[in-house]
C-alpha positions in Angstrom: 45.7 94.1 7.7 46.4 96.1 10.9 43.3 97.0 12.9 43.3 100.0 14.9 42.1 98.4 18.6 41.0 101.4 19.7 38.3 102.0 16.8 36.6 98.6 17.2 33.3 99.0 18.1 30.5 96.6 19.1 26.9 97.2 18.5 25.5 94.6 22.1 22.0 94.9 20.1 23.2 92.9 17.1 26.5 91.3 18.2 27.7 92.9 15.0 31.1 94.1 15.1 32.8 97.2 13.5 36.5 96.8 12.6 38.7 100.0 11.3 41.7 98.7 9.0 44.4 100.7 7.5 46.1 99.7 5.0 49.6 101.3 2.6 48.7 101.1 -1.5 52.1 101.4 -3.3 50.5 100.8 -6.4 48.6 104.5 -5.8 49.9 107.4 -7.8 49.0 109.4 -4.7 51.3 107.5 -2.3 47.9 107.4 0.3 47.3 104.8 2.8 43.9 103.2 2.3 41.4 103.6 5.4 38.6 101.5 5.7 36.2 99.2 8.2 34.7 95.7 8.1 31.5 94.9 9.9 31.1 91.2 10.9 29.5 88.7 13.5 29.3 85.3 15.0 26.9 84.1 11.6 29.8 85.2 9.0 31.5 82.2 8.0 34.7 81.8 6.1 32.9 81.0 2.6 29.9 83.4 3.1 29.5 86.4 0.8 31.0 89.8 2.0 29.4 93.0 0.3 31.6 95.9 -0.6 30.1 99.3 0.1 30.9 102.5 -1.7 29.7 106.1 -0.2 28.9 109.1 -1.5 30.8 112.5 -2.5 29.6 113.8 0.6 30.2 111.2 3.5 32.9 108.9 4.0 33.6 105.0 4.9 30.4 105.3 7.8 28.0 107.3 5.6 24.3 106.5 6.0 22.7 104.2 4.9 26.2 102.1 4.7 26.1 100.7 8.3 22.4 100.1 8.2 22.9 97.9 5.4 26.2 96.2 6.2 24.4 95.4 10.1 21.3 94.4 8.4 23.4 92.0 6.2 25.7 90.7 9.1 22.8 90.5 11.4 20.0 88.4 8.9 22.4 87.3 6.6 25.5 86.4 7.6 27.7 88.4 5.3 30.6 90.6 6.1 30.6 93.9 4.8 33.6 96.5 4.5 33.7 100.2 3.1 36.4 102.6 2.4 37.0 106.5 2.6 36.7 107.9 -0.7 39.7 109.8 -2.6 39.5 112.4 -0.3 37.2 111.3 2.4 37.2 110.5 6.2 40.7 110.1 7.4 42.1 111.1 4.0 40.4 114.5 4.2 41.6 117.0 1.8 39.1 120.5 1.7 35.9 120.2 3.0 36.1 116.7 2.5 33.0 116.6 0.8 31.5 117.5 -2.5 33.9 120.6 -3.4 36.7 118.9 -2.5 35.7 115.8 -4.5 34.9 117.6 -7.6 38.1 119.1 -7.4 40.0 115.9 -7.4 37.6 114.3 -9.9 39.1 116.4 -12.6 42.5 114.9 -12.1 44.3 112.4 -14.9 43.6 109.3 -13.2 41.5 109.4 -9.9 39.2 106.8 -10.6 42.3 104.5 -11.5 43.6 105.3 -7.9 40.9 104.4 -6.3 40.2 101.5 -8.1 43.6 101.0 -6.7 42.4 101.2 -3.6 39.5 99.3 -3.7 41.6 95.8 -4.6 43.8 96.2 -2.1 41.1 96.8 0.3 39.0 93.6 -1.0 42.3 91.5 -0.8 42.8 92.5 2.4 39.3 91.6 3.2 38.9 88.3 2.0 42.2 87.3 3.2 41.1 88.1 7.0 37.7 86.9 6.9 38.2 84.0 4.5 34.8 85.4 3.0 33.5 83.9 -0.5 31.5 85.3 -3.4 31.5 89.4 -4.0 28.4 91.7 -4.3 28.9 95.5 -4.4 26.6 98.3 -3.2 27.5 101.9 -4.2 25.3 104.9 -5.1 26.1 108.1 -6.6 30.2 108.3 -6.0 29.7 105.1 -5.7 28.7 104.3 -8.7 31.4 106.9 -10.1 34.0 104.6 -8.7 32.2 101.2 -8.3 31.2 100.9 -11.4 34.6 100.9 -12.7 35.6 98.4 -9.7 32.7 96.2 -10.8 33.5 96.2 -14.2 37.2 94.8 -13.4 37.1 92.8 -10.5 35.1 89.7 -11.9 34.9 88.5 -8.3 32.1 90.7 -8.1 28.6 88.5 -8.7 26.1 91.5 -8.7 25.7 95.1 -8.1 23.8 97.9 -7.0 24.3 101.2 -8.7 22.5 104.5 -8.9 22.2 107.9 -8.2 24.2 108.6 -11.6 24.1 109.2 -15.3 26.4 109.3 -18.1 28.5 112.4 -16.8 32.0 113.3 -15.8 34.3 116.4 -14.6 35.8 116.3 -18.2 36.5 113.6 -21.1 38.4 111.2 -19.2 36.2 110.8 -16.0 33.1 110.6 -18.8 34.9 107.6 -20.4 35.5 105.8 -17.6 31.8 105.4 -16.7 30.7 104.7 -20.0 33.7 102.1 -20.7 32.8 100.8 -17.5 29.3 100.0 -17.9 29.9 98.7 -21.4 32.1 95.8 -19.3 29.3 95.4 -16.2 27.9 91.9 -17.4 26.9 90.9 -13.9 23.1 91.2 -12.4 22.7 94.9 -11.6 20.0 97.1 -10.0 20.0 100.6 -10.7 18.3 102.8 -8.5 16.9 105.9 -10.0 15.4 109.4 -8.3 13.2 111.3 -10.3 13.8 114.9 -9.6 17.4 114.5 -8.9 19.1 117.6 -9.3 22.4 116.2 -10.2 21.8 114.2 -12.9 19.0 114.3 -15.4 16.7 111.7 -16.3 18.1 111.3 -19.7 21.7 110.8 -18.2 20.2 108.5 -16.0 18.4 106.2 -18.3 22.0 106.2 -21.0 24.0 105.0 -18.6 21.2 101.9 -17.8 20.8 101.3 -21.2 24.9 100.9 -21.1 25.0 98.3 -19.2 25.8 95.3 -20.8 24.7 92.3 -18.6 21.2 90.7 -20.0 19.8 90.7 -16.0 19.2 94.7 -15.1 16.8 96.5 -14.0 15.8 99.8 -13.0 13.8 101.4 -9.7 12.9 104.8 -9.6 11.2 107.0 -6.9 9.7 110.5 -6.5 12.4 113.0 -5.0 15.6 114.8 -4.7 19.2 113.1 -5.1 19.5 112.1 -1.5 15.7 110.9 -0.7 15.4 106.5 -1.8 13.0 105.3 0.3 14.2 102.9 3.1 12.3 100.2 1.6 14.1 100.4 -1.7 17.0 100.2 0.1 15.4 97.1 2.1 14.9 95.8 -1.8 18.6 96.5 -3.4 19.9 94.2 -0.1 17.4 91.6 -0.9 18.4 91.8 -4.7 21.8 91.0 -3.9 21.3 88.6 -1.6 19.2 86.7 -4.3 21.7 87.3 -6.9 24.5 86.0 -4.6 22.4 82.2 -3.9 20.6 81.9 -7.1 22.6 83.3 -10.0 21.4 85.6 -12.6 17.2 86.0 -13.1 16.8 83.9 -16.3 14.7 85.5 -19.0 10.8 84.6 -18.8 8.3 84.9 -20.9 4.7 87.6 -19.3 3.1 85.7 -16.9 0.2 86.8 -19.1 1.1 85.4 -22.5 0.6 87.2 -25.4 -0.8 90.6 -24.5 -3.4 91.7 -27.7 -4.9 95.4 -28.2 
């Protein structure tokens, strides 16, 4: 992994530190280099989780809330964190680099394949230079449209946060993809949920969590717009991963209340 000196960037509040990495992917149909960052500190250990962040359609590698959570996790937890640019995000750029752009290329044969290309060689990359132990992933919206896909094939992956999505694609193919995915996802999740979100409807929403085919799921959802989880649900999916990452999967119990009669 080559880091690009010039990039690194330390936050003196924290002690966290932000590494940009970029790396070739031969295996890509697209022939692109991957581009990507790791946030760590003097608490990550070799052997301590690393969580894998995956942005939205309209950001890139440093969207927000990505390096409030992956500080928050270095700084309290101890875990590394990395991200990458989407398919044409960041330093891979293609249009507006944004949403248009990104709807463009999610119509073509085999774009999430590609990037779930480029997420393995990214997470390979990863734990070989920081040694880092079990996987959790965190991706909402785009990245759920490419991390479930990733969570649903890389078994390293102990728990995820997903969200922002239903049971949707550009056409057939991207559709399938999601739905296959999900039907493969046997991992904790959360699935975070906006109730007026004007991408995706409720009904889309709530297929793709029924979809799902791990026994330990749930699903949080909040007032507003696409864009508008609280901070303190995003406070909640860290801690969810983080309790998923020591503890294993919730095991089923039975209403704290017993029986509930009419």
């Amino acid at each position: 992994m080559n880091f690009e000196e010039s990039k690194r960037r330390r936050d003196a509040a924290s002690d966290t530190r932000c590494r940009e990495f970029m790396l070739p992917n031969t295996r890509n149909s697209m022939g692109r280099a991957v581009h990507g960052v790791i946030w760590d500190g003097p608490n990550c250990l070799a052997g301590n989780p690393m969580i894998v962040f995956g942005h939205g359609a309209s950001g890139d590698r440093h969207q927000s809330p990505i390096p409030y959570l992956a500080k928050k996790a270095v700084r309290e937890l101890g875990y590394f964190a990395v991200s990458i640019d989407g398919p044409v995000h960041g330093k891979r750029t293609v249009g507006d680099g944004a949403r248009g752009a990104f709807g463009e290329e999610w119509q073509r044969s085999g774009c999430i394949d590609d990037m779930l290309s480029d997420w393995q060689v990214a997470i390979d990359a990863a734990l070989a230079e920081t040694g880092a132990g079990k996987l959790a992933y965190w991706g909402l919206s785009m990245g759920t449209i490419f991390g479930a896909p990733l969570v649903a094939a890389d078994k390293r992956i102990c728990t995820a946060v997903l969200g922002l999505m239903g049971t949707v694609g550009a056409n057939e193919e991207s559709k399938s993809k999601i739905v296959e995915a999900a039907a493969n996802i046997h991992c904790p999740v959360l699935f975070l949920m906006q109730l007026e979100d004007e991408l995706f409807s409720r009904e889309r929403y709530l297929d793709l969590f029924d979809r799902f085919a791990t026994a330990d799921k749930r699903i949080h959802a909040h007032p507003g717009l696409h864009p508008a989880v609280p901070v303190s649900e995003l406070n909640a999916s860290l801690a969810f991963l983080h309790d998923r990452l020591e503890n294993g999967p919730a095991e089923p119990v039975d209403s704290a209340f017993g029986p509930i009669s009419a």
